[in-house]
C-alpha positions as a printed Julia matrix, in Angstrom:
490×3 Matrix{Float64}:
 167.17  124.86   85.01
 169.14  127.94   85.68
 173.19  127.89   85.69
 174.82  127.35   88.47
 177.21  129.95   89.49
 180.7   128.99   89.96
 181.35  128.32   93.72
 178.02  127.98   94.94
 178.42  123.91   95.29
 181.12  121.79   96.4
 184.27  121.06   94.44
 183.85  117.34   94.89
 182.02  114.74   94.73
 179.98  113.8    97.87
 178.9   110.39   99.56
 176.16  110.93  102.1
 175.46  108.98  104.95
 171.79  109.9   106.23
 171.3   107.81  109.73
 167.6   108.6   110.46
 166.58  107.93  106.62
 163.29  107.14  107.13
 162.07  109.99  109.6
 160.04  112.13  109.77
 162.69  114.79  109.11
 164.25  113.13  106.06
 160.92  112.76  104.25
 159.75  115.99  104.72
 162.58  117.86  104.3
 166.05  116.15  103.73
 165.38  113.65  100.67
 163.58  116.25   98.86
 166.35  118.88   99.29
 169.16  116.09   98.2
 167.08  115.64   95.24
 166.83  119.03   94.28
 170.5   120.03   94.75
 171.38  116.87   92.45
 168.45  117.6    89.7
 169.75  121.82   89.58
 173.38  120.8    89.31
 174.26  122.22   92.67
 176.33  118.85   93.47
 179.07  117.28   91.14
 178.5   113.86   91.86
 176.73  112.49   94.86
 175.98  108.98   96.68
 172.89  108.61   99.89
 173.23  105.92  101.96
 170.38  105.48  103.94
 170.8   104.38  107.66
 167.93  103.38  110.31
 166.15  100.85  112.46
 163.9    99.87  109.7
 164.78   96.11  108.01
 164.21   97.28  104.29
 167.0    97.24  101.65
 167.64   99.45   98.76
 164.55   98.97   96.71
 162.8    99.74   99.43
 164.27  102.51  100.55
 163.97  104.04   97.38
 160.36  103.51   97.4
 160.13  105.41  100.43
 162.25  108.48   99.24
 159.49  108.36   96.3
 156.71  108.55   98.52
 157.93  111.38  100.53
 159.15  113.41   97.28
 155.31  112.32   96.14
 154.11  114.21   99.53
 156.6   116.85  100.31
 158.94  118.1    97.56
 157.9   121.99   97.07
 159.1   121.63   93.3
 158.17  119.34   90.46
 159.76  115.94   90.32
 160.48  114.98   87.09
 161.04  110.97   86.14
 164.06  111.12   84.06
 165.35  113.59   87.4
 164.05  110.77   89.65
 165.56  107.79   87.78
 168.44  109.29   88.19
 168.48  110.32   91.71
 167.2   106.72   92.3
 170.29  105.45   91.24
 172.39  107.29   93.33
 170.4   105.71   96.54
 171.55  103.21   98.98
 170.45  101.15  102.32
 172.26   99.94  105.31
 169.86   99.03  108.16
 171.31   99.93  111.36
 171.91   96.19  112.49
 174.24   95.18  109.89
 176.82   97.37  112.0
 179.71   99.26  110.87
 181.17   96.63  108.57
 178.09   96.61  106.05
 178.09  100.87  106.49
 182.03  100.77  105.21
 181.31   98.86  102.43
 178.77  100.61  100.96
 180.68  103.55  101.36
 183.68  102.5    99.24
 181.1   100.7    96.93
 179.02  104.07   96.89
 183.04  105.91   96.05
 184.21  103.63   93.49
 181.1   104.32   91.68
 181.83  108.6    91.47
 185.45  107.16   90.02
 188.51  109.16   90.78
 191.2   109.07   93.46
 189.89  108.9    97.18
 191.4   111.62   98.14
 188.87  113.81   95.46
 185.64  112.42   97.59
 184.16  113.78  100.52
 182.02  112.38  102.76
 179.09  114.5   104.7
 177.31  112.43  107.84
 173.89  113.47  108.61
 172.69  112.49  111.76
 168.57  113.27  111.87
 168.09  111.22  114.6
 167.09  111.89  118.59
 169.59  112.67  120.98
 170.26  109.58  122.62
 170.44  107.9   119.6
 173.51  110.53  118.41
 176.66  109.6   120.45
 175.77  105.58  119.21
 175.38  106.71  115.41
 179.26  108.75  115.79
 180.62  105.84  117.31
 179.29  103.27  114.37
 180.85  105.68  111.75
 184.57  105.9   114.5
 184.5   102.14  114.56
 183.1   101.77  110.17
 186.61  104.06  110.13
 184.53  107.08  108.19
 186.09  109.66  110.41
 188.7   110.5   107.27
 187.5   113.13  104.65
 184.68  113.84  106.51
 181.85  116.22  108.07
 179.44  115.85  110.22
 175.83  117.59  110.65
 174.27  117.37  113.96
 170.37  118.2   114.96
 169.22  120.09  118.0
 169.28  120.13  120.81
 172.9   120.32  121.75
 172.33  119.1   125.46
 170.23  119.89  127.77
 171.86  122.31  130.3
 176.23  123.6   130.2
 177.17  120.08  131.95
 175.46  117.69  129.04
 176.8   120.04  126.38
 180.3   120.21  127.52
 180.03  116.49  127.45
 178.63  115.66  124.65
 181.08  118.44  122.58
 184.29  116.49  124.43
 182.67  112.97  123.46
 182.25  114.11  120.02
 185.92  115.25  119.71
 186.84  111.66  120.9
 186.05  111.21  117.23
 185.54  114.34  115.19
 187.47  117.31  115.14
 185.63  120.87  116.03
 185.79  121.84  112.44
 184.48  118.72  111.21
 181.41  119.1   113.13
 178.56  121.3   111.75
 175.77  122.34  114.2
 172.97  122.78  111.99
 169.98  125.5   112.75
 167.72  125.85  109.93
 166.5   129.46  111.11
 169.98  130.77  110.09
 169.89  129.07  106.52
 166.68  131.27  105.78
 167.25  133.48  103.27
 166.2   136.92  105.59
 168.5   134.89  108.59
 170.99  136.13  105.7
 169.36  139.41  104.26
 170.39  140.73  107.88
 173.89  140.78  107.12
 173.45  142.08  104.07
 171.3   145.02  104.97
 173.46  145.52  108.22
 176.86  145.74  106.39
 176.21  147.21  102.55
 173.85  149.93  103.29
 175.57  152.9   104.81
 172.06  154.93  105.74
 171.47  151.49  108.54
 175.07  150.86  109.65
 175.82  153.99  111.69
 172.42  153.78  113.96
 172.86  150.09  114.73
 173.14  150.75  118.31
 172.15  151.81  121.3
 172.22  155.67  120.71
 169.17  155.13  117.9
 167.56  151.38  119.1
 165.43  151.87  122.09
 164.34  147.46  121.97
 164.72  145.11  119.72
 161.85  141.96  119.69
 162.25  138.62  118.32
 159.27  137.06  118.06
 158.31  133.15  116.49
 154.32  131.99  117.53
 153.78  128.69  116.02
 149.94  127.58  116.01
 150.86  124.04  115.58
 151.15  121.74  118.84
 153.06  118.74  120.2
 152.01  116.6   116.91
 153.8   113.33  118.29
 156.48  114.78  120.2
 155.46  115.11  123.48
 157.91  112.52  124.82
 160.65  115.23  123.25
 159.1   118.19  124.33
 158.46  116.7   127.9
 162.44  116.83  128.39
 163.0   119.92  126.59
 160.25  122.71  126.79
 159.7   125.76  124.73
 162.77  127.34  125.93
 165.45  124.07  124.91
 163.76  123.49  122.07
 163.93  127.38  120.82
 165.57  129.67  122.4
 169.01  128.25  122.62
 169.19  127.07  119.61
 167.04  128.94  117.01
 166.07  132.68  118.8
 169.69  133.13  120.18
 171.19  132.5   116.8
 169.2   135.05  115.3
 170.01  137.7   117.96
 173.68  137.01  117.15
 173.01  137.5   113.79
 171.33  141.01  114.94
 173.76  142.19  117.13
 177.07  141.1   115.96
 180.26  143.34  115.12
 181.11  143.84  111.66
 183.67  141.21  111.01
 186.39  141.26  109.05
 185.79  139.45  106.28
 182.77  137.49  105.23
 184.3   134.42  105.58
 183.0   131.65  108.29
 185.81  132.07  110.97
 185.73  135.95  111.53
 181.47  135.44  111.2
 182.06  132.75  114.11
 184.36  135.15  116.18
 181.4   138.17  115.99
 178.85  135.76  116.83
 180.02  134.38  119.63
 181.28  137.54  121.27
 178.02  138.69  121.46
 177.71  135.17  123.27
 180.21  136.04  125.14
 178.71  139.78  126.03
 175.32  138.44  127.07
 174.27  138.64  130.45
 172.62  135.99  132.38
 169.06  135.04  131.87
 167.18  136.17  135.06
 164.33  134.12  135.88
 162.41  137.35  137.4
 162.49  138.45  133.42
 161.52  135.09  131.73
 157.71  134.25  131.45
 156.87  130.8   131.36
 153.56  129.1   130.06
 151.98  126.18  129.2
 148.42  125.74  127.06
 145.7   124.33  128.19
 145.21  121.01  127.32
 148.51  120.15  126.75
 148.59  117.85  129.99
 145.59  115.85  128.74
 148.47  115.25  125.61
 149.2   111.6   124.95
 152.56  110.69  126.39
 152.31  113.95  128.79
 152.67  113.65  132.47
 149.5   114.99  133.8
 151.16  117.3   136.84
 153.92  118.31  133.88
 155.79  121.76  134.28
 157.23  121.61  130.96
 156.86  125.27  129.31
 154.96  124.77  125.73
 155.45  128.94  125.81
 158.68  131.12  126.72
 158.99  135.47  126.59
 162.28  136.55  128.16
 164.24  139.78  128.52
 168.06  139.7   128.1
 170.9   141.92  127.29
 173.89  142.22  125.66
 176.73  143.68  127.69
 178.79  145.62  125.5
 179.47  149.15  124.09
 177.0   148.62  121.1
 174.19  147.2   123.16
 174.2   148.44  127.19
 171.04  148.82  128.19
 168.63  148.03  125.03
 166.69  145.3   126.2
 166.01  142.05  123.51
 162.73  140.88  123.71
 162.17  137.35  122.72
 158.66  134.97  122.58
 157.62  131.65  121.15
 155.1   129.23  121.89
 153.1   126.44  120.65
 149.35  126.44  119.72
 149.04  130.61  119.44
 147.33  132.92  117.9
 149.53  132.93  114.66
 152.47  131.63  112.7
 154.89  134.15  112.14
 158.56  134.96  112.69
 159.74  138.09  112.82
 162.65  140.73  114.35
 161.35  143.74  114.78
 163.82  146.76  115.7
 162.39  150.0   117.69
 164.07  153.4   117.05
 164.46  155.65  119.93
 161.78  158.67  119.66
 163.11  162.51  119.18
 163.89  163.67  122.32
 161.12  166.53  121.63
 158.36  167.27  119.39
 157.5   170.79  118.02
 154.17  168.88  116.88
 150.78  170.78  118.44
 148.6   168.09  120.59
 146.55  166.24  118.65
 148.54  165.89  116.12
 149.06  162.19  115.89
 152.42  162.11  117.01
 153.97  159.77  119.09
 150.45  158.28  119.35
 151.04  154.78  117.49
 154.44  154.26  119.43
 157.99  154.42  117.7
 159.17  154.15  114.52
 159.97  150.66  113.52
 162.08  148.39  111.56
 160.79  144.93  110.88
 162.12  141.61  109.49
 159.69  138.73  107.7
 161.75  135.44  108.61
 159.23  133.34  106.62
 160.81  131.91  103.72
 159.53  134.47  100.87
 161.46  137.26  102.95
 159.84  140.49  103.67
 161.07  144.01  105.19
 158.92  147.13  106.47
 159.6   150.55  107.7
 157.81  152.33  109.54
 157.78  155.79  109.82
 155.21  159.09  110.42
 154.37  161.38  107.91
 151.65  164.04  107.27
 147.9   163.08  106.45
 147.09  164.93  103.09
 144.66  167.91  103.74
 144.87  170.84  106.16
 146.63  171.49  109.3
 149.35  168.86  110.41
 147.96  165.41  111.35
 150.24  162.48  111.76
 149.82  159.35  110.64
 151.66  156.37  111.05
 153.04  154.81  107.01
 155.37  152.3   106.07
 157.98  151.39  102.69
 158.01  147.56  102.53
 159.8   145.1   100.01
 159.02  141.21   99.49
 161.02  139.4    97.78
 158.83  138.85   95.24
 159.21  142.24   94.19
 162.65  141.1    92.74
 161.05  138.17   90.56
 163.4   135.76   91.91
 161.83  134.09   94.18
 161.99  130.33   92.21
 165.83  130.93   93.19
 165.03  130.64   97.0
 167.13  127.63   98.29
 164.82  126.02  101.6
 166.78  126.42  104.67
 167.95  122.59  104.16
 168.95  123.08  101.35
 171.31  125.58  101.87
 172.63  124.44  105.16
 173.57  120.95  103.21
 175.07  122.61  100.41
 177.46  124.54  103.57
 178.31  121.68  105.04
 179.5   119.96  102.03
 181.57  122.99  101.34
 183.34  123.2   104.53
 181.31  126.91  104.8
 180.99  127.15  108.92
 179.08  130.87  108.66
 175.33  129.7   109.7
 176.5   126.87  112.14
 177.09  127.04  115.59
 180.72  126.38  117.16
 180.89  124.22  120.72
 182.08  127.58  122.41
 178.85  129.44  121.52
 176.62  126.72  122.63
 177.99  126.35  125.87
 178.4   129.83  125.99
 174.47  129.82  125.57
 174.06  127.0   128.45
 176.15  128.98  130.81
 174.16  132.34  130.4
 170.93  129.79  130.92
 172.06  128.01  134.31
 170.11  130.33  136.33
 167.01  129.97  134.81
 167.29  126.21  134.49
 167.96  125.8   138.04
 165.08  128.21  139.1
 162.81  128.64  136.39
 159.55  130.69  137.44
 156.19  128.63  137.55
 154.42  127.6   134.27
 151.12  130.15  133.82
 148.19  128.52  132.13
 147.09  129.8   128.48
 144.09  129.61  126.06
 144.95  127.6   122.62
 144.72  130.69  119.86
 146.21  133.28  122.38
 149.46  135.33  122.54
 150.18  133.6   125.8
 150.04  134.17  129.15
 149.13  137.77  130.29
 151.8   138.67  132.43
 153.85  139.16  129.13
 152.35  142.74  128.86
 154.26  143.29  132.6
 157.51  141.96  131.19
 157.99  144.33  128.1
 156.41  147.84  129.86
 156.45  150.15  129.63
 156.84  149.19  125.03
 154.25  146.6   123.85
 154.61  143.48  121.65
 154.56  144.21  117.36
 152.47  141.05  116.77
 149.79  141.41  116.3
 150.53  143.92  114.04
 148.07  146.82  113.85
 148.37  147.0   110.12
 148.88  143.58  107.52
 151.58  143.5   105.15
 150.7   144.31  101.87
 150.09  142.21  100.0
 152.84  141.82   96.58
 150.15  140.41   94.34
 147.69  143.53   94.39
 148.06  146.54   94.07
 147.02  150.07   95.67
 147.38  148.63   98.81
């Protein structure tokens, strides 16, 4: 196991409290990234205490984190890793109320020794959104409020009036900087290359605006569907589900002012005043559609308006951005699974190049972000076709980050986002003033959202979303596939 560099986990030891323990969520993704940040060393010392409806105790709850480590963990489990990450698990069923949950807190902190005031406590709440407010008041009343921090799932309401009260009921208990917003696009390890490319590399920095970016596209097609949350998805939609929460976070990421140090609170700051500098969401530039089929869904209402696809058109009203439009799309059951940001450089105001050339002829020059996990880049860019005369053709420089032969030291998006939380490290979380912020610029659209256009399974959506980017076109498809790392003379 490689060494863990100094910093990179928490100073102390950590009890977690996982209401939700036997979801979906924790089984695919949360159990097996608490086991691997105990089996690398990541975590000093460290106590689960599973929470949920289910009437199993500890055995059995360590069965079931077995079984989903068995299924889901991306890396090998080993036994003498397991028996002892089995031993650091715990069960409190949700009916035993906040007496049981206090004592197998303490029980779960006298067992890491040390002084109390050495532990920290991190409160992971995986569980729907009615079910949220209930779980903070069980840990107010177990008296778990002390020494603590608190990750909460999407969404963060519904509209600006549920989020501003749901942020003021949740400061009834917590306080702002106790409460970590979690969104696992930013904990991606491109969500965090931007910054670094952004801000190191003094060739990008200086045309990161508006003078040199003609559009900018954000673009995450998912072919999966509803699976079994239709009863979710019939509340939310494509655009509560995503937008708010996942694309918008990116953008910020994209758009944001240097800040002054990269430290959480001046990252915050830069994020949200590009919150602050967006400009409402017209519903004349949002496209909304739904796929066929998806009312004859279990659990859907068959005359339901609920958008299973979103493309929009915003901007960002401030000296950096006026007038470059962001492009954003996302939508269940297309053509493919990708998620990209895709940055379009204006074109030279005038070419010396003879018609027929090839110039100009395969659209601008553009930079383009992988979000998957093993992170990719690509630049695009013309240059001459070998031979005689001057022909254009349209090439490309593109790293992966398995160029770099590191890419066994990828944390998941969980992962990392865990690991933040425990450390008090607020940079890829999302304050209450940015998400109702977010709400605000939405109000118009959510009170007059445009009709829901219909939309073959395996498409790119509806077709009106050629009218809403003209007179530039959408990157995905691409033209051209990345190369790929593994071969060569590609």
């Amino acid at each position: 196991m490689a060494k863990i560099p100094p910093g990179v986990g928490p100073r102390f030891p950590q009890v977690v409290v996982l209401f939700g323990a036997t979801g979906d969520l924790a089984r695919r993704k949360l159990l097996p990234g608490l086991y691997h940040l105990s089996a690398a060393g990541f975590i000093p010392g460290c106590r689960i205490i599973g929470v949920s409806l289910d009437d199993i105790d500890a055995d059995g709850f360590r069965a079931a984190a077995r079984a989903a480590l068995g299924e889901f963990a991306s890396r090998k489990v080993t036994e003498s890793d397991w028996a002892q990450f089995s031993q650091s698990l715990d069960y409190v069923p949700l009916a035993a109320g906040a007496p049981a949950l206090r004592a197998a807190v303490e029980a779960a902190e006298r067992s890491l020794g040390g002084p109390g005031d050495e532990m920290r406590r991190l409160h992971y709440l995986s569980v729907p959104p009615n079910a949220a407010l209930p779980a903070v008041q069980m840990l107010g009343e177990a008296g778990l409020v002390e020494r603590s921090r608190i990750v909460m799932e999407k969404p963060f309401g519904t509209d600006l009036a549920s989020a501003v009260t749901l942020n003021a009921r949740l400061h009834e208990t917590f306080a702002e900087e106790q409460i970590f917003r979690i969104d696992h696009f930013l904990g991606k390890e491109p969500a965090q290359n931007i910054l670094a490319f952004r801000f190191a590399n003094g060739l990008f920095e200086p045309i990161w605006n508006r003078n040199f970016i003609d559009h900018v596209q954000i673009d995450v097609p998912e072919t999966l569907g509803l699976g079994t949350r239709a009863g979710f998805y019939e509340q939310t939609g494509a655009y509560r589900d995503m937008v708010v929460t996942h694309l918008f976070q990116i953008l910020a990421f994209m758009a944001m002012e240097p800040p002054t140090a990269l430290e959480p609170a001046p990252i915050s700051e830069e994020k949200n005043k590009v919150f602050r500098s967006m400009l409402p969401i017209q519903p004349a530039d949002v496209v909304r559609g739904q796929y066929a089929g998806y009312r004859d869904e279990p659990g859907v209402d068959r005359e339901s308006e609920a958008e299973t696809f979103i493309a929009l058109k915003c901007y960002i009203d401030n000296w950096r951005w006026a007038g470059v439009p962001f492009f954003l799309r996302t939508g269940k059951r297309m053509a493919e699974g990708q998620r990209i940001i895709s940055i379009a450089f204006r074109e030279p105001p005038k070419s010396m190049f003879p018609p027929g050339s090839g110039v100009g002829a395969q659209g601008p020059d553009h930079l383009t972000f992988d979000l998957a996990d093993a992170s990719k880049m690509s630049l695009s860019f013309y240059g001459k076709r070998p031979g005689p005369g001057m022909r254009l053709d349209k090439l490309s420089l593109q790293f992966a980050m398995h160029d770099t032969g590191l890419i066994g030291e990828v944390l998941e998006a969980y992962e990392r986002l865990i690991l933040d939380a425990m450390r008090g490290d607020r940079t890829l979380f999302t304050t209450a003033e940015g998400i109702e912020r977010l709400w605000q610029v939405s109000t118009q659209l959510l009170e007059s959202p445009p009709p829901v256009r219909l939309y073959p399974p395996g498409s790119w959506g509806p077709k009106s979303i050629h009218q809403l980017i003209a007179p530039h076109a959408w990157r995905l498809p691409f033209e051209r596939a990345w190369r790929d790392p593994n071969k060569t003379g590609n």
